[in-house]
N, C-alpha and C positions, 0 to 999 in steps of 0.2 A: 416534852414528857414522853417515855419509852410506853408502848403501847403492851396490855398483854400477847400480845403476838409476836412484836418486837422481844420482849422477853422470854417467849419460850422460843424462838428460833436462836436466841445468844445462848439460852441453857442450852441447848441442844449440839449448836458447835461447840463448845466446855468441856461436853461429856465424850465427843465425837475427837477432837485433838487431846484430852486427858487421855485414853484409850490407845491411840495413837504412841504417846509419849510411854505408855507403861510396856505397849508391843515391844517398841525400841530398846528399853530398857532390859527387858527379860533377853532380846536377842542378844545385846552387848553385856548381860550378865553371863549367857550362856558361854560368850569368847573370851571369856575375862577380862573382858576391856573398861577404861574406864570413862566417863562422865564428865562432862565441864561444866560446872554450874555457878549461880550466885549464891553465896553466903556472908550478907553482913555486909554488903559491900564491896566484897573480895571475890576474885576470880577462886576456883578451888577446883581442882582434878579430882573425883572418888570413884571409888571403885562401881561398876551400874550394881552390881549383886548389893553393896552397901545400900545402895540409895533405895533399892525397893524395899531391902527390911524395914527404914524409914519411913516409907508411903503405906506398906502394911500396917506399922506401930498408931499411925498416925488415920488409916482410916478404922485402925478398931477404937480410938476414944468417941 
């Protein structure tokens, strides 16, 4: 069983590599470059500028 402490130290790496992940993304938005990710299964190239309007969209609901 995951202890409360166990749990807030994995939230904390989450919030710590998510942050991480979006730095990255704004710099390779900044160069136009693009993103390799998972979608559905499939490997998929996007644009990083696309992907953060994505993560915007998705942390306003």
């Amino acid at each position: 069983m995951i202890s409360v402490k166990d749990h807030l130290i994995a939230e904390k790496g989450r919030k710590v590599l998510a942050k991480a992940v979006r730095e990255e993304l704004e710099r390779m938005s900044r160069n136009g470059q693009y993103a390799i990710v998972n979608r559905n299964g499939k490997t998929c190239r996007v644009l990083a500028a696309k992907l953060l309007k994505e993560l915007q969209k998705k942390k306003q609901k």
